[in-house]
Every structure is written in C-alpha cells, then in structure tokens.
matplotlib code that plots the C-alpha trace (Angstrom):
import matplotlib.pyplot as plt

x = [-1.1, -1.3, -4.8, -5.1, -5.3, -7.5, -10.5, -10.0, -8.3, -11.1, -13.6, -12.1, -13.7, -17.1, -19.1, -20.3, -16.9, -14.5, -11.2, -9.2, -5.3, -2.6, -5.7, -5.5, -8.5, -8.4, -11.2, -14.9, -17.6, -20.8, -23.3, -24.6, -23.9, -24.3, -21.7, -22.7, -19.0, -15.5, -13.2, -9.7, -7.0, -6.7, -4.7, -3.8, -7.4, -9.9, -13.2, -15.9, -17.3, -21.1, -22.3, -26.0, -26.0, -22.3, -18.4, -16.5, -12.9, -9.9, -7.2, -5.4, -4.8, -2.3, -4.7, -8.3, -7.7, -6.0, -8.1, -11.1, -9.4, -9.2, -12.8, -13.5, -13.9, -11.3, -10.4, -11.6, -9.1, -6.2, -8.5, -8.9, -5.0, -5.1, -8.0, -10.3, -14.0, -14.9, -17.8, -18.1, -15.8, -14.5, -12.1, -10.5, -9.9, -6.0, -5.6, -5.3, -2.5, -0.7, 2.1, 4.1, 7.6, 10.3, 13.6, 16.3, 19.1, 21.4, 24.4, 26.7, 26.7, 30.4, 29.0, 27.0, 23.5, 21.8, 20.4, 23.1, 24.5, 27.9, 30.7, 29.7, 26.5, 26.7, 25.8, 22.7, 21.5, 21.8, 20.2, 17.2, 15.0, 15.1, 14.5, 11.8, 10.2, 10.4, 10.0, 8.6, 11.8, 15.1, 15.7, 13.0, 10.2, 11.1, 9.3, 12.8, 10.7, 10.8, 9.7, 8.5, 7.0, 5.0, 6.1, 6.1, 8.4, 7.6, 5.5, 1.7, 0.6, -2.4, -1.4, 1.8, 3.1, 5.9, 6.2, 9.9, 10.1, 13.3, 14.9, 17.6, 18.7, 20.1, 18.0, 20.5, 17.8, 14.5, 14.8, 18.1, 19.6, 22.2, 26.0, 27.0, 25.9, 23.9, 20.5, 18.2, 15.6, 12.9, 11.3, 8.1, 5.8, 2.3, 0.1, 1.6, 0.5, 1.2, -0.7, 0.3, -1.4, -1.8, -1.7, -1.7, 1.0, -0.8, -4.3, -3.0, -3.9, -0.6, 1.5, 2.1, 0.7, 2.7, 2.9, 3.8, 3.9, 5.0, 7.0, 8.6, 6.9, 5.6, 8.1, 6.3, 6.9, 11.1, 11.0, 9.1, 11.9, 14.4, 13.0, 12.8, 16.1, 17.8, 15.1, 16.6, 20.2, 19.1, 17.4, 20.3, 23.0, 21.4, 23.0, 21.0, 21.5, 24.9, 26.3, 25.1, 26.1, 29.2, 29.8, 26.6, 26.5, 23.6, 23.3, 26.8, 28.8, 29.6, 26.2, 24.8, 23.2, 19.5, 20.5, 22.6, 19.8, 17.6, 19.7, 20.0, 16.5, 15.6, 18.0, 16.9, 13.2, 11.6, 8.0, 6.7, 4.5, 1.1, 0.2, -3.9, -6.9, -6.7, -10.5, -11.5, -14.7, -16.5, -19.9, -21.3, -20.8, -17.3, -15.9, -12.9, -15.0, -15.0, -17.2, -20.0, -20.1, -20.7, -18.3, -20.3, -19.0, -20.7, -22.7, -22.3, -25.0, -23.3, -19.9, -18.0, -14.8, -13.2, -9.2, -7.3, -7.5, -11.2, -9.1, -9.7, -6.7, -3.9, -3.7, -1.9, -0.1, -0.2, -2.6, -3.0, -5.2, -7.2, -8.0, -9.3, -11.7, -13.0, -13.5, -15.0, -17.4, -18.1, -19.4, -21.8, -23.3, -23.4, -25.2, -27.3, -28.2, -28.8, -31.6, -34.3, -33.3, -36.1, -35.7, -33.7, -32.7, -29.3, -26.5, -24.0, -20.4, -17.5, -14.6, -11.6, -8.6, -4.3, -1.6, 0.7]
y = [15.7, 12.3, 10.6, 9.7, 13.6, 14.3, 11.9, 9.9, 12.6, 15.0, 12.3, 10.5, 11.4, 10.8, 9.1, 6.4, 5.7, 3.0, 2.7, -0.1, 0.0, -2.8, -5.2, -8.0, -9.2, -12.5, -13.5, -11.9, -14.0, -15.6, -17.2, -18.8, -16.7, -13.1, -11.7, -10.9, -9.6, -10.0, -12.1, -9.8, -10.5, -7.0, -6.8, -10.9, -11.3, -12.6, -10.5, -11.3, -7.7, -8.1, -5.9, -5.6, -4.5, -5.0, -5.2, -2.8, -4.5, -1.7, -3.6, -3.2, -5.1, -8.0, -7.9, -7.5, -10.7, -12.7, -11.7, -13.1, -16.0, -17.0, -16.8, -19.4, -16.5, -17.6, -20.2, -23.2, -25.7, -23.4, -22.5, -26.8, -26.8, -25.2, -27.0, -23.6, -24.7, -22.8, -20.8, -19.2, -20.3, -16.6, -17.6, -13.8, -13.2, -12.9, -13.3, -10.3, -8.4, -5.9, -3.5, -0.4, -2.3, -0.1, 0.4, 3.4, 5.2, 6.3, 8.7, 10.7, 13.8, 15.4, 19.1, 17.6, 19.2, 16.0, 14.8, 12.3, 12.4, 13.7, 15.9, 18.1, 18.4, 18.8, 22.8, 22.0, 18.7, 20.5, 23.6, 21.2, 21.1, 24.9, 25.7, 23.6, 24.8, 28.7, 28.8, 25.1, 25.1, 23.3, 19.3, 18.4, 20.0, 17.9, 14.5, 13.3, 12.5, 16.3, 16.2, 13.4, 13.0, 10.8, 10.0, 7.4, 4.7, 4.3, 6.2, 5.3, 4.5, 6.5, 7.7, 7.8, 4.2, 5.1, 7.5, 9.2, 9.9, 12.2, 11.9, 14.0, 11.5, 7.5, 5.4, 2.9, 2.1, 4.0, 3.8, 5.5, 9.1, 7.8, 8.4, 9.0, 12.3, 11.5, 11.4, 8.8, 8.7, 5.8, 4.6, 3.2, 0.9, 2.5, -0.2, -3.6, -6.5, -9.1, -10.3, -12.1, -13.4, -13.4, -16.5, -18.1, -19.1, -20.8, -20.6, -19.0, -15.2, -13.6, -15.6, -13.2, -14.3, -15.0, -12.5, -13.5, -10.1, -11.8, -8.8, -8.9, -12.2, -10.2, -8.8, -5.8, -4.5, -5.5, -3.4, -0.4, -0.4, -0.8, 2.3, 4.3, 3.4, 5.4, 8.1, 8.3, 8.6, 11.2, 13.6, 12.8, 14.2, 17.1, 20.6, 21.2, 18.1, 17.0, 20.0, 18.3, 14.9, 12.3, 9.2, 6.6, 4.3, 2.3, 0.7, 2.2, 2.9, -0.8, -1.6, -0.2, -2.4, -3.7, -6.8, -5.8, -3.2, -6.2, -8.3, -5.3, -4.6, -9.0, -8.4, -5.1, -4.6, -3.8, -2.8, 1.0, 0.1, 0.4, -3.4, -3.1, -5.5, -8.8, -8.1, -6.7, -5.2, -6.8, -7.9, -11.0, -13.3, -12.3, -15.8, -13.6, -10.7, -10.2, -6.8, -5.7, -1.8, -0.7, -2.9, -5.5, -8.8, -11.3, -13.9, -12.7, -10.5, -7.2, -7.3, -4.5, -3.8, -0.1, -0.2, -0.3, -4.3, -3.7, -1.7, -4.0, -2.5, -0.5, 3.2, 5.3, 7.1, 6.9, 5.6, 6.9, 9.8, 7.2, 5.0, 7.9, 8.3, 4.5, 4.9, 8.5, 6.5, 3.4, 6.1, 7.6, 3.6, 3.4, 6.9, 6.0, 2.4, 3.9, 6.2, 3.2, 2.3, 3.4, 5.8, 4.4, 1.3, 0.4, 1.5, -0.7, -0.9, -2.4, -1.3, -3.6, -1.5, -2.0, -0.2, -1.2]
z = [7.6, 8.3, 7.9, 11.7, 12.4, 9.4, 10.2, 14.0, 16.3, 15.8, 16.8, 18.8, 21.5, 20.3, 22.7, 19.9, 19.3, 20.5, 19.8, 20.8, 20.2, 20.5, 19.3, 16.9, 15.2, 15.1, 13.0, 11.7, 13.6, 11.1, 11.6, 8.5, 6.0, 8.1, 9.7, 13.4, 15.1, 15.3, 17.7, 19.4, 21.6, 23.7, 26.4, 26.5, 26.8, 23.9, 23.3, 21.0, 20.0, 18.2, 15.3, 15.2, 11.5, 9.9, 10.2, 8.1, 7.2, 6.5, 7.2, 4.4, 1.1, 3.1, 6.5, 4.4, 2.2, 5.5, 8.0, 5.3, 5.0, 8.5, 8.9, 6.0, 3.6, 0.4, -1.8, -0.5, -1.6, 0.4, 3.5, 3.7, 4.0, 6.6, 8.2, 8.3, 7.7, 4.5, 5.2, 1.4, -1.6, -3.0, -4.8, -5.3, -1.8, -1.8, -6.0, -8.3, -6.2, -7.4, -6.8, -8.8, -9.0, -8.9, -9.6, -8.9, -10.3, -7.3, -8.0, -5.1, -4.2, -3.4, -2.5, 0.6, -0.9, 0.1, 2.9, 5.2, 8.6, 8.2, 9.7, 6.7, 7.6, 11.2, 11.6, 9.3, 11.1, 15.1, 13.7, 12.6, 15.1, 16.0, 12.4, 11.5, 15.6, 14.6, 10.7, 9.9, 7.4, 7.1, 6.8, 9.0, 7.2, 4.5, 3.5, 1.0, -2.1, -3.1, -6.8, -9.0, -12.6, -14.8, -18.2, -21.3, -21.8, -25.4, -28.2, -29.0, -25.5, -24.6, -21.1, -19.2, -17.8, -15.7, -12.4, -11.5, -7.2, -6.8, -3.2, -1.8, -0.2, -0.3, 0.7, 2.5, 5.3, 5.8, 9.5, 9.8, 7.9, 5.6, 6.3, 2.8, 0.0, -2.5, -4.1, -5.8, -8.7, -8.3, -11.8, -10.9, -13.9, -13.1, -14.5, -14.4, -16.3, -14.2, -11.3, -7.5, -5.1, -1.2, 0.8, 4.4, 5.9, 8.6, 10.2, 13.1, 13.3, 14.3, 11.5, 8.4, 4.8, 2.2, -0.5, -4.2, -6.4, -9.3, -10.6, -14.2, -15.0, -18.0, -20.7, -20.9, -17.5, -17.4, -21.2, -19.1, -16.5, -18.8, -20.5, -17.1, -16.2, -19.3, -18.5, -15.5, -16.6, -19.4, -16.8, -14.1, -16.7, -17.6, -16.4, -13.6, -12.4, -13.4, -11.4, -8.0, -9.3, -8.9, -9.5, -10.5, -7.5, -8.9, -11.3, -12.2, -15.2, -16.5, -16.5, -20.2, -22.6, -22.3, -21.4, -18.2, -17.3, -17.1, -15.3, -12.9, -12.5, -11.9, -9.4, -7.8, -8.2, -5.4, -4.0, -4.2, -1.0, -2.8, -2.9, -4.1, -5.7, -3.5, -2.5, -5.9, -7.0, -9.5, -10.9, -9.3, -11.8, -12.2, -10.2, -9.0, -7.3, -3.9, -3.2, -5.3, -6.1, -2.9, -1.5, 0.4, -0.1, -2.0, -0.5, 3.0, 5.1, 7.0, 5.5, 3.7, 2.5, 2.1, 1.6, -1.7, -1.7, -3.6, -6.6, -9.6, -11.3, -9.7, -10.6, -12.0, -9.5, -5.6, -3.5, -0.7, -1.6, -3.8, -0.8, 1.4, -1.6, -1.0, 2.8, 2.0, -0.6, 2.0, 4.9, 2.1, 1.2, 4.8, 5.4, 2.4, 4.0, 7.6, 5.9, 6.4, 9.7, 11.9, 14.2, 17.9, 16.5, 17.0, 14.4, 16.0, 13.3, 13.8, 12.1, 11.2, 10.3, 10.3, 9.9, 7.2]

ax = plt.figure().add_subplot(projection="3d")
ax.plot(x, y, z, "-o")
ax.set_aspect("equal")
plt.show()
C-alpha cells in the first residue's frame, strides 16, 4: 500500500482539506522572521496561499532544503550568489546529505526463472494480468526486490553496516521489463561516513539543485563495498543459488582482487534512493541545525519540517517506513500545539509536500 492510499485518499475529501495537484511552490512567504504563506504557480497562474498559524514543508530532502533556500532560508554566502535576499543565515540547510551507496552483483539466468520480456516467457507474461486479477498471484503481484538481508562487512563492529536487496530481475532500466534472464544482488553501506551537500543551481524555482553525495570520499565506505561485493559472490555461488545461475555479468569473472573491485565500484556506485539529513535536527547551538526537536525551524515563527531531510544521521535500513514515523510525530507536535488555541480560532496549515 502506497502512502497516498494509507493517509490522503481516506480524507481527501474532508471539507478542511485542499489539495492542489500539478502545483509548484515557488517560495514560503515571511514577513520578518514569521512565516505567513506560501507563493504557487497552479494552473499557469501565481497564487499566494496565507497560513494564519504555520507552513508545514514535506517536500522531500532535495525539495525541503531548495524550496528553503529560495526564500532566503540557507547559507548566506550561496543564497547572495544567486541574488536571494537572505532572510536567516542557516547554514545546514542543504549540507549534511546523505545516501546508502550501492553497488550490485548481476549474474544471468539461462532457465528463464527471472523476471524479462522474452519469447520464453511469453505464456507467463499474457497470463499476468488475469492471474494477479483472480488470485492476486503471478509476476505482477510481485514488487522485484523479493528478499534482502543485513549483515557485517568486517568483525568487531557493533551492528550490521551493510544491507543485501535480491531482485529477480536486471535492472537494465527501471521503466521498462528487461529483455534478457537474470537476477541481481544490490550491496548497500547502511551508515556512511561521508557527507554531500545540496545546492542551487539558480534562483529560479523550476531549475533543479545540484546534488553532490560525495560517495566513497571516505576509505571506509569503498572497504565496506568491497567487503559486500565478495558477500555477494559467496551467497550467489552457493547451491541454491548457483543452480539458477550463469555467467557473472557484473562485475564479471576478470574482475577479482581488491583493487579491481574498487575500481569497479568508483566506477559503478550508485544511489539506493534514500537521500536524508539536509534539514537536520539538532540543538540550537549546533551552527549546522536546521529544526529543533519538534521540527520547527530555528529562528523562524510557524515553520516546520517533517520528511527524512531532518534525519541527523541516515539509518540503518530503509526509509520509508522511518519517514512516515516523522510526519506521524509532526501531526502529534501539532495536535499538542493546537491544545491552547482557543476555541473557533482559525487552525489554518499549509502543507508543502513533493514527490520524489
């Protein structure tokens, strides 16, 4: 279940609720240093929506930190760049990004198990549909990352430091099936040392930021990886595996010692898709803290931040359940603040979100 069913479609009709789709929020409207609304473009037109008591920002950790930035809410020195009047010098917004890197061993799959769009496969993939209709079974009921594990990449650390996503499938493009058998297993470092950082590109709302994750600039994370990586191989050419298994597309058979691995993996690392911590929570005199501990930004009046871009330190696993958590823990400071609001006063909220 996705969360758009779990928490908007069954209120979505609420009459206190407003949804507008195909918007982009162009910037968060102060005045002094108390947020008062937001500016959108909907439907080619501009529209200044007010907030009586505060603006909630989900948008994500890239569209949080940016859509801060645009409003004078950032590092001074980069929001002058880009001739943005600064209206509060934080520093963190954008900084302290990070991201599971991740690598993948990728072997093929000569008895067709897998998931691909071939003449092999045709009977299965036209009897989809029906299947997965009548008995919620078959290839479609599947999400491809069937099985995945957490494990150590060397003795003495306390917990495990590296996460293993098996797919029955290669993942050639994620917007097509792929036209050739085989399977892949993602090594993921769970808590990496290094840190990037989120930037503008420009001061113009519908440019993208720049992201910089910085992967492998810290030894330790290339040695995880490289330790993952003969994981991998280990758990690929055991029986139960090796029975399903060809040829090692990826990295491949002439790649062995540490040195290749790493050469492999500078070449190859790649995102896990759970960028967090560019709007970290933090103490006030922490100079790099953007929320306090119930995510209201500091310095600013009727401002809050619930998405995964308040995550001082990534953790260890996915995080998308995580980030549910944080918006769960916002609407309880919210419910908790709305307690001494007399009784017909306005409650009026505006909610910034994105999808990623």
């Amino acid at each position: 279940m996705s969360s758009s069913r779990a928490f908007l479609h069954p209120v979505v009709h609420r009459s206190n609720l407003q949804v507008f789709a195909d918007t982009l929020v162009e910037r968060i409207n102060l005045e002094g240093a108390r947020v008062v609304g937001v500016t959108i473009r909907h439907q080619g037109k501009k529209e200044i929506l007010t907030a009586s008591r505060e603006v909630v920002l989900a948008a994500g950790t890239v569209n949080s930190p940016q859509l801060m930035m645009l409003s004078g809410l950032g590092p001074a020195d980069m929001l002058r760049r880009h001739g943005i009047r600064v209206a509060a010098d934080l520093p963190g917004v954008g900084a302290n990004l990070q991201d599971h890197p991740t690598v993948s061993v990728a072997m093929s799959n000569p008895g067709a198990e897998s998931y691909a769009l071939s003449w092999r496969t045709a009977p299965r993939v036209a009897a989809a549909p029906l299947r997965y209709l009548f008995a919620r079974s078959g290839m479609l009921a599947s999400n491809a990352a069937e099985a995945g594990g957490f494990l150590y990449s060397r003795e003495g650390l306390a917990r495990p430091d590296l996460q293993m996503t098996f797919m029955v499938g290669l993942k050639d493009n994620p917007r097509t099936l792929p036209r050739r058998h085989g399977f892949v297993l993602h090594v993921a470092v769970l808590r990496p040392v290094t840190r990037g950082r989120l930037e503008l590109a420009s001061a113009d709302p519908g440019t993208r930021p720049v992201m910089n994750p910085r992967f492998l600039e810290d030894r330790t994370d290339v040695d995880a990886l490289i330790a993952g990586l003969k994981a991998a191989r280990r758990i690929l050419a055991m029986p139960a595996m090796a029975r399903y298994s060809g040829s090692e597309l990826s990295p491949g058979p002439g790649v062995k010692s540490d040195a290749e691995l790493e050469s492999f993996i500078r070449a190859n690392v790649a995102t896990t898709y759970h960028p967090v911590g560019s709007c970290k929570m933090g103490p006030r005199h922490d100079p790099m803290a953007v929320v306090d501990s119930r995510l209201r930004v500091h310095g600013i009046v009727g401002l809050r931040v619930a998405d995964a871009s308040i995550m001082p330190n990534i953790i260890g696993g996915n995080t998308s359940a995580p980030s549910m958590m944080i918006g769960e823990r916002a609407a309880e400071f919210i419910a908790q603040d709305c307690k001494g609001i007399t009784a017909g006063a306005s409650r009026n909220f505006i909610a910034a979100t994105a999808h990623a």
